[in-house]
ZAVEX-306486 format. One record per residue (C-alpha): residue number from 1; residue in three letters; chain; z, y, x. Coordinates in nm, 3 decimals. Example, Ala and Ser with C-alpha at 12.3 -4.5 7.8 and 13.67 -1.06 7.14 Angstrom:
ZAVEX-306486
- 1 / ALA / A / 0.780 / -0.450 / 1.230
- 2 / SER / A / 0.714 / -0.106 / 1.367
This chain:
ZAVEX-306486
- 1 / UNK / A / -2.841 / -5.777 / -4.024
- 2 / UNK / A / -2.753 / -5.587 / -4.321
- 3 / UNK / A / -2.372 / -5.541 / -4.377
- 4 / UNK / A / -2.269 / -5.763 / -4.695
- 5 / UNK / A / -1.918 / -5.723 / -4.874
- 6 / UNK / A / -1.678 / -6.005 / -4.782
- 7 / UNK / A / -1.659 / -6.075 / -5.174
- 8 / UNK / A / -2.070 / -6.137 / -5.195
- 9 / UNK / A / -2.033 / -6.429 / -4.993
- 10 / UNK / A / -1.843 / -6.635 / -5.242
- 11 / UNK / A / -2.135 / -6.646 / -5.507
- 12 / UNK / A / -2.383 / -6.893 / -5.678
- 13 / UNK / A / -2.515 / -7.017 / -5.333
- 14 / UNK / A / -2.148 / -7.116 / -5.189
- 15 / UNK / A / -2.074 / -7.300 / -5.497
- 16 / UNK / A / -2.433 / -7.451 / -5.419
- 17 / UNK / A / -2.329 / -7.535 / -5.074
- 18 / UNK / A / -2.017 / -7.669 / -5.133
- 19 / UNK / A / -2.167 / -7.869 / -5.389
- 20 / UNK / A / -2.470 / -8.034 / -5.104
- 21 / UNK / A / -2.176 / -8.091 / -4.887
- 22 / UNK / A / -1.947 / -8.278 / -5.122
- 23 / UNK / A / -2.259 / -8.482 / -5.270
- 24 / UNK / A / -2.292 / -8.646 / -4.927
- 25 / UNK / A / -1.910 / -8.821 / -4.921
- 26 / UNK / A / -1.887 / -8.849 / -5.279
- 27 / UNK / A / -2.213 / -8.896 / -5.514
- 28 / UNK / A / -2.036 / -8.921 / -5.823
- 29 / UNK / A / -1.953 / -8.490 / -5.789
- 30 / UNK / A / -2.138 / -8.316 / -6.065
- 31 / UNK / A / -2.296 / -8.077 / -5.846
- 32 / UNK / A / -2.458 / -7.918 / -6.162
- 33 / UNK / A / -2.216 / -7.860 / -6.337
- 34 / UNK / A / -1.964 / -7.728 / -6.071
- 35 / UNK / A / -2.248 / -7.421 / -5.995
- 36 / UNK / A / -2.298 / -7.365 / -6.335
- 37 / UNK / A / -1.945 / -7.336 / -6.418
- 38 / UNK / A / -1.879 / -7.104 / -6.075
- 39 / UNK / A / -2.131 / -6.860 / -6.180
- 40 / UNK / A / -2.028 / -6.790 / -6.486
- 41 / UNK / A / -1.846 / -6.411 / -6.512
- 42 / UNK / A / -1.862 / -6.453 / -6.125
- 43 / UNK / A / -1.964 / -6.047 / -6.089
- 44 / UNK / A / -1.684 / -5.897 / -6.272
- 45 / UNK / A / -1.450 / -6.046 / -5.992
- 46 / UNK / A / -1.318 / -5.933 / -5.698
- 47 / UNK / A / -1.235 / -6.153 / -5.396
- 48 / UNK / A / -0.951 / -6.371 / -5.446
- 49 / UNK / A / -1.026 / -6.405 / -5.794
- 50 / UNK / A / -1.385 / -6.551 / -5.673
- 51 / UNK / A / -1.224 / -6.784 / -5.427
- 52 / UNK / A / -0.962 / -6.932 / -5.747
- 53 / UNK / A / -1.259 / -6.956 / -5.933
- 54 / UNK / A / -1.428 / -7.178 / -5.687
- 55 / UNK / A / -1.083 / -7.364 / -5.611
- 56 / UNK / A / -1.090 / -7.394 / -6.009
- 57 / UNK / A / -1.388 / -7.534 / -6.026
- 58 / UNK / A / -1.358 / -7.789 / -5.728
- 59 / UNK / A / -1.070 / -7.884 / -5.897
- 60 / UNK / A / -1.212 / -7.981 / -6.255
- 61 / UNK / A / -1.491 / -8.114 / -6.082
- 62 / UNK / A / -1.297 / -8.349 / -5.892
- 63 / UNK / A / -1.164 / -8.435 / -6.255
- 64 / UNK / A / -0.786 / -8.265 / -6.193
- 65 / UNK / A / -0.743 / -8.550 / -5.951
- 66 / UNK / A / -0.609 / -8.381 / -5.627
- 67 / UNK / A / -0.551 / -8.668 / -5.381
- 68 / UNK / A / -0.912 / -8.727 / -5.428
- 69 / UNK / A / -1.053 / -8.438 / -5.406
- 70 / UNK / A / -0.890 / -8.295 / -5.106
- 71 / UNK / A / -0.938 / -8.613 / -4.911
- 72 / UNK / A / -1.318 / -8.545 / -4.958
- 73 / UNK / A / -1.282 / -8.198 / -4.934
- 74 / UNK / A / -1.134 / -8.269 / -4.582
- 75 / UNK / A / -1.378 / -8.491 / -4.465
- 76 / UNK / A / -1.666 / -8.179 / -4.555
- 77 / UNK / A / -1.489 / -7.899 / -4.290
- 78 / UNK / A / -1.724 / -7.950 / -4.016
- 79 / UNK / A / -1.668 / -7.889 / -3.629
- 80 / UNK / A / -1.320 / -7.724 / -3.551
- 81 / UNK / A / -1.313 / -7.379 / -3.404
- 82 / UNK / A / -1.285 / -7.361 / -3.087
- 83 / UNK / A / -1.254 / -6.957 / -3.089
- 84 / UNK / A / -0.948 / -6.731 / -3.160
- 85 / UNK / A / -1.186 / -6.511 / -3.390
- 86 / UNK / A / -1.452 / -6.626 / -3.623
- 87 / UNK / A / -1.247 / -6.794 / -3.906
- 88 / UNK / A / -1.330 / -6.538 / -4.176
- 89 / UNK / A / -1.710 / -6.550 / -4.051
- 90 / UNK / A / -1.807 / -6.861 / -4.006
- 91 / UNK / A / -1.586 / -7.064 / -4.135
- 92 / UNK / A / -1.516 / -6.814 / -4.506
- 93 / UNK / A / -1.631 / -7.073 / -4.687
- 94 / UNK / A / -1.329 / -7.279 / -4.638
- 95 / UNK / A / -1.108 / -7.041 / -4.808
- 96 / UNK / A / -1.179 / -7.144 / -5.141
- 97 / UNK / A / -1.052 / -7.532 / -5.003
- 98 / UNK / A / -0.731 / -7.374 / -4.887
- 99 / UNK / A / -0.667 / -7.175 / -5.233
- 100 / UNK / A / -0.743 / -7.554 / -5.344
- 101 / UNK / A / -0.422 / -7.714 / -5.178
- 102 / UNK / A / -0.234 / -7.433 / -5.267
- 103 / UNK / A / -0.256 / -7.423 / -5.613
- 104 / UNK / A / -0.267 / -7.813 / -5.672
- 105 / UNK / A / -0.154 / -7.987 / -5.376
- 106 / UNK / A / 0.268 / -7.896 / -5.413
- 107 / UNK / A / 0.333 / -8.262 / -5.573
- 108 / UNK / A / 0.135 / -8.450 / -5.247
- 109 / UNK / A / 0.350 / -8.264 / -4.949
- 110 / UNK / A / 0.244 / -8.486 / -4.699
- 111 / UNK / A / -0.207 / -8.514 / -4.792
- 112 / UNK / A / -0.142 / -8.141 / -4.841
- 113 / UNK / A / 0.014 / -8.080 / -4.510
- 114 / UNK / A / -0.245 / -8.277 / -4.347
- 115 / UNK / A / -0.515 / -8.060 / -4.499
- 116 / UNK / A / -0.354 / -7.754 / -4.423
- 117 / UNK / A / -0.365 / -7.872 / -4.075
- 118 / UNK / A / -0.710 / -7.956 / -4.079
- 119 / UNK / A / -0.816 / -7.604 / -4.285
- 120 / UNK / A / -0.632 / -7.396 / -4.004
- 121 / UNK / A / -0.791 / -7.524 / -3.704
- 122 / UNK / A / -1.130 / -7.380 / -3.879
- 123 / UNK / A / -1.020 / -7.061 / -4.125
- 124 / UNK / A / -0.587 / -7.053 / -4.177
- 125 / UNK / A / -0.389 / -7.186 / -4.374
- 126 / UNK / A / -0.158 / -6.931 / -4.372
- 127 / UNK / A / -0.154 / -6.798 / -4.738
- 128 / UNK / A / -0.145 / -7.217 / -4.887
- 129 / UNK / A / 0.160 / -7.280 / -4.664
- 130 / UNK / A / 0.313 / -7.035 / -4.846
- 131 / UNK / A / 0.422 / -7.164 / -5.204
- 132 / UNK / A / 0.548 / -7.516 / -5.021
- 133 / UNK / A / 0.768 / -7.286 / -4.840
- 134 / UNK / A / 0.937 / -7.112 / -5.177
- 135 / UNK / A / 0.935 / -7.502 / -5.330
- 136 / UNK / A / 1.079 / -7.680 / -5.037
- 137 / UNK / A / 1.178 / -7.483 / -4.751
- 138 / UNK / A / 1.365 / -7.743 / -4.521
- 139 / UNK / A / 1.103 / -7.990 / -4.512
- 140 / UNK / A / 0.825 / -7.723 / -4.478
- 141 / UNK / A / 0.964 / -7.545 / -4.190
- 142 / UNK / A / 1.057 / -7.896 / -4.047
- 143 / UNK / A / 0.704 / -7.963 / -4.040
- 144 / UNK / A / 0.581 / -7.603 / -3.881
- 145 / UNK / A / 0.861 / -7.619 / -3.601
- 146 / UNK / A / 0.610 / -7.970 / -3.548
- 147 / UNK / A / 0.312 / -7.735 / -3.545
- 148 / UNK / A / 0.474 / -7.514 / -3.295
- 149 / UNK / A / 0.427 / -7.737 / -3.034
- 150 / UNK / A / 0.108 / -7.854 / -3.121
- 151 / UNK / A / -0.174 / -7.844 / -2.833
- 152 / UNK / A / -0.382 / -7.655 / -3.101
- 153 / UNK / A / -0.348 / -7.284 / -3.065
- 154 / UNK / A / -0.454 / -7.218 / -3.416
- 155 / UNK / A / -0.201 / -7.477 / -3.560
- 156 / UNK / A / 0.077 / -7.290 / -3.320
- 157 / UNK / A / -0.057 / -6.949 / -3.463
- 158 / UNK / A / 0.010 / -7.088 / -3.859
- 159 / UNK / A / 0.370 / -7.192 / -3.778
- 160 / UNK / A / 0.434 / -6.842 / -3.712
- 161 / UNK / A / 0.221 / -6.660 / -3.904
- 162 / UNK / A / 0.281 / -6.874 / -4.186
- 163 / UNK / A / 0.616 / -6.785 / -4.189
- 164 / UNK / A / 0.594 / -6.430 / -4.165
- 165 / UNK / A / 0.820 / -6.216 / -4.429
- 166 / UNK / A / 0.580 / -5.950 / -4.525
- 167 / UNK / A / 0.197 / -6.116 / -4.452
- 168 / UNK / A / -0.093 / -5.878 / -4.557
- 169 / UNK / A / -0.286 / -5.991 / -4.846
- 170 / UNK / A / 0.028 / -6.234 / -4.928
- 171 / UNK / A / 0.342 / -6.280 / -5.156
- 172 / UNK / A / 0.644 / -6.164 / -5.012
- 173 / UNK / A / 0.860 / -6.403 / -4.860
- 174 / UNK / A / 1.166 / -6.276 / -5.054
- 175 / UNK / A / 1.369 / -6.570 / -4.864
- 176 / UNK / A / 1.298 / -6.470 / -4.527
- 177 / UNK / A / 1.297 / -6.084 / -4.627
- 178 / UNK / A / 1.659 / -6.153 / -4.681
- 179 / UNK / A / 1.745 / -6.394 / -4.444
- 180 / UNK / A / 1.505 / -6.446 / -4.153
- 181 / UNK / A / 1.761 / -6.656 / -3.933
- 182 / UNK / A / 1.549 / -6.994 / -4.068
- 183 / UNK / A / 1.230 / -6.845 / -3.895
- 184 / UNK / A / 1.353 / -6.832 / -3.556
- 185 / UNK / A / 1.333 / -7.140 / -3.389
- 186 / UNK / A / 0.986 / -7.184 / -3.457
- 187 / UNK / A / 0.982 / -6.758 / -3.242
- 188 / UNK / A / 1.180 / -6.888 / -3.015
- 189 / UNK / A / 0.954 / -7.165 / -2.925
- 190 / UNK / A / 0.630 / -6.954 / -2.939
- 191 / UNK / A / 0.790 / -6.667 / -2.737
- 192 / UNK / A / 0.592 / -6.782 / -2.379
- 193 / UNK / A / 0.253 / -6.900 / -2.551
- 194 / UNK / A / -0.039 / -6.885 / -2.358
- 195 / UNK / A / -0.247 / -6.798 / -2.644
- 196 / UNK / A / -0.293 / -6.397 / -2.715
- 197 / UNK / A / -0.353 / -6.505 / -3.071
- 198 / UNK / A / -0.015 / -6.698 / -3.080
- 199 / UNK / A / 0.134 / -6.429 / -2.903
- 200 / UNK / A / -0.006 / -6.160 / -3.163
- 201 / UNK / A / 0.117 / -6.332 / -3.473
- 202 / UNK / A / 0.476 / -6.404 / -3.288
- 203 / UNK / A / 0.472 / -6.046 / -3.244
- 204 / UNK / A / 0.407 / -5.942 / -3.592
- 205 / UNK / A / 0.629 / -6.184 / -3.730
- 206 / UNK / A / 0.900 / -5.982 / -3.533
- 207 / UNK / A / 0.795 / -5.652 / -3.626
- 208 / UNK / A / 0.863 / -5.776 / -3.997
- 209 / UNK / A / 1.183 / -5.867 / -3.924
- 210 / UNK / A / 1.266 / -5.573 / -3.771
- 211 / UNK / A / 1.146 / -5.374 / -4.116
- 212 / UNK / A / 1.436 / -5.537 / -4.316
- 213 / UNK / A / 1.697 / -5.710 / -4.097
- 214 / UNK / A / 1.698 / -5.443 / -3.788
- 215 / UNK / A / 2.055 / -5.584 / -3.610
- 216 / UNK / A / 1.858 / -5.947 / -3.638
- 217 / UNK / A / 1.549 / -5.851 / -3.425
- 218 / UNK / A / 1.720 / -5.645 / -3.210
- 219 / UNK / A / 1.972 / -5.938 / -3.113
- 220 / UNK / A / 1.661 / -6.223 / -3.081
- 221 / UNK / A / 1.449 / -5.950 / -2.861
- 222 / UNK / A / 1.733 / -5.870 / -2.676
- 223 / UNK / A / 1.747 / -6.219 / -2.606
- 224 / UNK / A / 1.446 / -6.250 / -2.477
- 225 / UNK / A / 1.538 / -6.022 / -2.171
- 226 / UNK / A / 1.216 / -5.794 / -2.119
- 227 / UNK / A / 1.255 / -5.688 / -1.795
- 228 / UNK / A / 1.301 / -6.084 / -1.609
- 229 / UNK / A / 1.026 / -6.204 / -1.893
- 230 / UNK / A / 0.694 / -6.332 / -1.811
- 231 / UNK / A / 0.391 / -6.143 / -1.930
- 232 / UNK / A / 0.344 / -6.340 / -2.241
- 233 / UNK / A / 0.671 / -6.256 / -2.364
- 234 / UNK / A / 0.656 / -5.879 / -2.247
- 235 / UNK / A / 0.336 / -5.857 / -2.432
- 236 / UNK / A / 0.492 / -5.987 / -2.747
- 237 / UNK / A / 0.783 / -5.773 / -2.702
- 238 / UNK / A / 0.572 / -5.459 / -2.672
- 239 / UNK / A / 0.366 / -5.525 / -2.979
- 240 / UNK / A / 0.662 / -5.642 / -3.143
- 241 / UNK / A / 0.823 / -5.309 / -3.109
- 242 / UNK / A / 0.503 / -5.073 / -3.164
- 243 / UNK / A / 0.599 / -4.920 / -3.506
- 244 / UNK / A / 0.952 / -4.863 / -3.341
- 245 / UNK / A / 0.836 / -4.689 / -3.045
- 246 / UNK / A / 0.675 / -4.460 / -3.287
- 247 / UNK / A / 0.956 / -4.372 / -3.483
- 248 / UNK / A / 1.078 / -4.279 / -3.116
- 249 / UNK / A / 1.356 / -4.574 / -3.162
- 250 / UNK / A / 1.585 / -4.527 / -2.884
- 251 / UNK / A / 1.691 / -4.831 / -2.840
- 252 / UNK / A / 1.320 / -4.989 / -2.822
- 253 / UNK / A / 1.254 / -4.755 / -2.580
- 254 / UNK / A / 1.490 / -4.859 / -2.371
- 255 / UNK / A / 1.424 / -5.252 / -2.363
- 256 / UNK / A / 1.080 / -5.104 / -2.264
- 257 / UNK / A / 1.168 / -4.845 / -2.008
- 258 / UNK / A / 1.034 / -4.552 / -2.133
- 259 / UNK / A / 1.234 / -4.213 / -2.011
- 260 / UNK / A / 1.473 / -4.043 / -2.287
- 261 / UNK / A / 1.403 / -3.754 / -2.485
């Protein structure tokens, strides 16, 4: 199969998709009208100005009423994913749903919450946890410490990930950048998870950490005592500390052993 740009994908046919799949829990949609609107100017954009464009127009179709339109919009996501990879294949189409909650959905915490929930065990929902962070920080990160223990290893994988100072393809977490001591409960109780794609994202998390509050990592790694760990945590460790191991950081080379130079 032919190679097609990410961007392509979110095009006259989504909106058309989207538009079949809403019908079916809510006749009233203008299904017309939404595809009409989406393709309009849709090739001068790039990709996450096609996905708000979509979210837009989900939104006006649903008449700029958000409780209703993300409780349909939930009940339209299809089988969960049962996969650590796949989310930005076959599930891509969700992303304009997640842009949805988090441009409208910061006055309905608790229906948005829920639908982040739901998104993430199919695509993530780690870019639309994002601004309920910077609005209400306590009462978001209560909420992801509550995903941290969750069964679901994708809904583990957003508590940390979601969190993370310095996520690709994201706003800054200025908050975190200067003060990550918030984030690390929900590390500390991710730092044994089974899941490589848990693991992964704890890892990364760290290795932010470590780019702007150096004493901080160093003292929660430290903490984590590499050489009694299991091989979850060494794993995370190891990844955690790849970019320092690189800069031939002494003191990251020896939590992991290696010989001086």
């Amino acid at each position: 199969m032919a190679y097609k740009q990410l961007k392509l994908w979110f095009d006259k046919e989504l909106a058309e998709q989207l538009a079949h799949k809403i019908q079916e829990v809510d006749s009233s949609f203008d299904s017309d009208q939404f595809v009409h609107r989406v393709e309009q100017n849709l090739d001068s954009l790039e990709l996450k100005d096609r996905v708000e464009k979509i979210a837009d127009e989900l939104y006006r179709g649903f008449n700029s009423d958000y409780q209703t339109g993300i409780s349909h919009l939930i009940q339209i996501l299809g089988p969960e994913n049962d996969k650590e990879t796949g989310m930005f294949l076959a599930y891509y189409w969700i992303m304009p749903i997640a842009k949805f909650v988090e441009k409208y959905g910061l006055q309905n915490f608790s229906l948005s919450m829920q639908a982040i929930e739901e998104i993430t065990k199919r695509n993530t929902g780690e870019y639309a946890i994002r601004p309920f962070i910077e609005q209400d920080m306590d009462r978001t990160l209560n909420q992801m410490k509550e995903w941290s223990a969750n069964p679901n290893r994708h809904i583990r994988r957003l508590a940390s990930e979601g969190v993370r100072p310095r996520l690709p393809w994201a706003k800054k977490l200025d908050v975190f950048i200067k003060d990550p001591m918030p984030i690390l409960p929900i590390l500390e109780k991710l730092k044994d998870d089974p899941s490589k794609y848990v693991q992964k994202s704890v890892a990364n998390c760290l290795n932010d950490i470590l780019k702007d509050n150096y004493e901080i990592g160093v003292e929660r790694i430290n903490s984590w005592d590499f050489k009694n760990a299991g091989p979850e945590r060494k794993w995370i460790i190891k990844h955690a500390l790849r970019n320092r191991i690189k800069a031939k950081d002494e003191w990251a080379m020896g939590v992991l052993g290696y010989p001086k130079y």
